[in-house]
C-alpha positions, 0 to 999 in steps of 0.5 A: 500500500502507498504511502501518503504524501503531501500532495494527496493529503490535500488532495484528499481533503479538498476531495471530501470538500469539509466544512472547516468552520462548521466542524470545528465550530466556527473555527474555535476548535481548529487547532484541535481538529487540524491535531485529530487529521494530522494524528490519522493522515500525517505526511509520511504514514501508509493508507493502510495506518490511517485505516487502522488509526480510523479503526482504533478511534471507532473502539475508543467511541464506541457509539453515537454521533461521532462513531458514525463520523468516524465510520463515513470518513473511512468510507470516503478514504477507502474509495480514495485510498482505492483510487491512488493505489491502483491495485485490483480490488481482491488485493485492494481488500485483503492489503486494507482488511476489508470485506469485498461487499462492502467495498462494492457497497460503497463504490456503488454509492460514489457512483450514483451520485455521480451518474445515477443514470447508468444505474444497470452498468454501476451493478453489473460492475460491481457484481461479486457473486463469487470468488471465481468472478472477474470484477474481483480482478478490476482496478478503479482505472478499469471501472472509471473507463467502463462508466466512462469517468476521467477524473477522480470527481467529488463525492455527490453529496453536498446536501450530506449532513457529516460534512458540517457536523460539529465533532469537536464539541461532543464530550468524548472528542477530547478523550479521543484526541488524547488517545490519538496522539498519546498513540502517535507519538510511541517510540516506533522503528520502521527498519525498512525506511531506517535503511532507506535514510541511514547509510551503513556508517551511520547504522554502525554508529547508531548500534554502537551508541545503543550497545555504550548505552546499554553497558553503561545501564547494566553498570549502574544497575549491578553496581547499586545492587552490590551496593544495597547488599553491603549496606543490608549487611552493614544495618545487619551489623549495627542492630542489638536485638534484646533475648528474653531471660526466664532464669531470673522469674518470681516463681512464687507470684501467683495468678489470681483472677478478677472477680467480675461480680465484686466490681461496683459500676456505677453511671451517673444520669449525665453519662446515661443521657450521652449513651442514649444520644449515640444510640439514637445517632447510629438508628438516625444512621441506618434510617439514612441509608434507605434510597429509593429510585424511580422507575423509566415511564417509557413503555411498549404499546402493543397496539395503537389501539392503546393510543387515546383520541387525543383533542385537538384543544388538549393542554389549552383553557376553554372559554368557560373556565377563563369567563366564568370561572376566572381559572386557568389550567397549571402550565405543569400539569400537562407534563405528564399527560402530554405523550411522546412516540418513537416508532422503530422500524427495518427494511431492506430498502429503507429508501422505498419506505421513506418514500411511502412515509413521505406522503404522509406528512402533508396528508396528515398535516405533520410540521418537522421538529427542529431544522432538520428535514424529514427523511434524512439519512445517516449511517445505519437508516432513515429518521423522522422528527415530527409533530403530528396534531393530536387528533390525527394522532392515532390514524397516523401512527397506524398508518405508519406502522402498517407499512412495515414490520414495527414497534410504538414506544409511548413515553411522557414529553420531557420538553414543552410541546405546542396545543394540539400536537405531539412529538413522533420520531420515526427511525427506519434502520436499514438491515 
């Protein structure tokens, strides 16, 4: 595998097209990003380190939001990486330790959103049936001048959310920095570039220099032991420990034991009062540890049938309690009652069901949450972030989870919610 240089290390970052000020959260946290790149595509260091470096930061995450940056950035370098090898893509996948299908997976994906019209060429170059097919044997030159493509261009994914996602302000970011770099700076020989640098003359000196070293080591390290061991026998030495001596006892003394029933005790009422205080502390004590704790109010609906029929006044004050009755509703009091649903589905094709949700939303008269648009895809599936209004509440989620295989979790809002509405995330997880 090659080794990067400077000219693809930039190469590669106008490639991806990042935005800098977005990540690094408007530029605040630059120095520590520019760290995090230097730390995995330093000048220098084989395609296949910066794999493994992607590899170890995914361990440290483990999951959430920054794992699955982590993931789509090895994906992007794996199609770049591919490219400026030139090697075929058997070889290509056993040098970078990674499956063959989800290489073509991801090929397939950089080339439809370049020319999504030669859909049927894209998978018939990449069809790995078996190990006996020759598109094992293609190169990224070969697949390029089958499709047609003369340059390596840029993935089609403006619209891509982990383009401007701010890394560096989730809270495990800094621990995976520091890992990182703890990382990159160990003590590392490389011999092979070693030889490639140093002439014979200068190994020879360099040996040299580790054997006086290493002499000079062993030296200290022999002569601090005949050291200590002189002076332990010396300590040794100077140490009088006194023997005991029966010879010169009083045979004649006796042992009389105390008889315990003579003894007079007696407290006073002060002291009576101090132990009876510490006796009362210590049950305070015992009393003090007793804890309880609260259970989660999510559950499991097994049926929307479960689901109330909400009003579309819920939450709101009625003309007669203002008028009449001079009242008003608590704006607390809602808490509890105002319900929040999360439906988690799968699908093979988690873009033909979005497709059938999306529909949905103007029939149901649903508002996205937040500024995210509904039906955007990261890593792993699609998801939805709306609010429905109450009365279309119960024929909404039955309508959704009818399309698929799917399960309606209900739990209490734990933010304010407008009248009339409630809160329904949708996440269709591809499989």
């Amino acid at each position: 595998m090659f080794e990067l240089t400077e000219n693809q290390e930039a190469r590669f970052g106008q490639w991806l097209n990042l935005n800098l000020a977005s990540l690094a959260w408007e530029g605040k946290h630059r120095h520590a990003f520019d760290e995090f790149w230097q730390a995995v595509f330093g000048i220098g260091q084989k395609a296949t380190h910066s794999i493994e470096r992607l590899d170890y930061a995914k361990k440290i995450v483990k999951t959430g939001p920054l794992y699955s940056w982590l993931s789509w950035l090895q994906d992007r370098f794996h199609i770049f990486a591919f490219a400026e090898s030139d090697m075929k893509l058997v070889d290509y996948c056993k040098e970078a330790s990674i499956e063959e299908s989800w290489l073509a997976h991801i090929l397939r994906e950089y080339f439809l959103s370049l020319i999504p019209h030669k859909q049927d060429e894209i998978n018939e170059i990449l069809e790995l049936g078996n190990i006996l097919s020759e598109n094992r044997q293609e190169t990224f030159k070969q697949m390029m001048t089958a499709l047609e493509l003369t340059k390596l261009d840029r993935h089609g994914d403006e619209d891509d959310m982990m383009l401007s996602l701010e890394v560096t302000l989730f809270p495990q970011w800094q621990i995976l920095l520091k890992e990182l770099k703890k990382d990159l700076y160990q003590l590392r020989f490389d011999w092979a570039r070693l030889k490639r640098k140093l002439s014979w003359g200068r190994q020879i000196k360099f040996f040299r220099e580790v054997m006086i070293l290493l002499t000079v080591s062993l030296s200290l390290i022999m002569g601090l032991r005949v050291a200590n061991s002189w002076y332990e026998g010396y300590i040794i030495k100077r140490i009088k420990l006194l023997e005991p001596t029966f010879f010169g006892l009083d045979l004649t003394m006796l042992y009389r034991p105390e008889d315990r029933s003579q003894r007079n005790i007696e407290l006073s009422n002060e002291e009576i009062d101090k132990l009876e205080r510490i006796e009362g502390a210590k049950s305070f004590e015992e009393i003090k540890d007793v804890r309880f704790d609260p259970e989660s109010d999510e559950v499991t609906l097994t049926s929307v049938d479960e689901i109330p029929a909400f009003s579309a006044g819920d939450g709101e004050t009625s003309e007669y309690e203002e008028n009449q009755k001079g009242g008003y509703r608590d704006a607390g009091a809602g808490v509890g009652k105002n319900k929040a649903y999360r439906v988690l589905m799968a699908a093979v094709s988690p873009n033909e069901l979005k497709e059938k949700i999306l529909p949905m939303l103007k029939d149901y008269k649903t508002t996205a949450l937040g500024n995210v648009k509904p039906g955007t895809a990261i890593p792993g599936g699609i998801y939805f972030n709306l609010l429905v209004p109450s009365n279309q509440l119960k024929s909404f989620l039955g309508t959704v989870s009818g399309l698929g295989d799917a399960t309606i979790f209900e739990s209490n809002a734990r933010e304010k919610t407008a009248p009339g509405k409630n809160r329904v995330f949708i996440w269709v997880k591809s499989i």
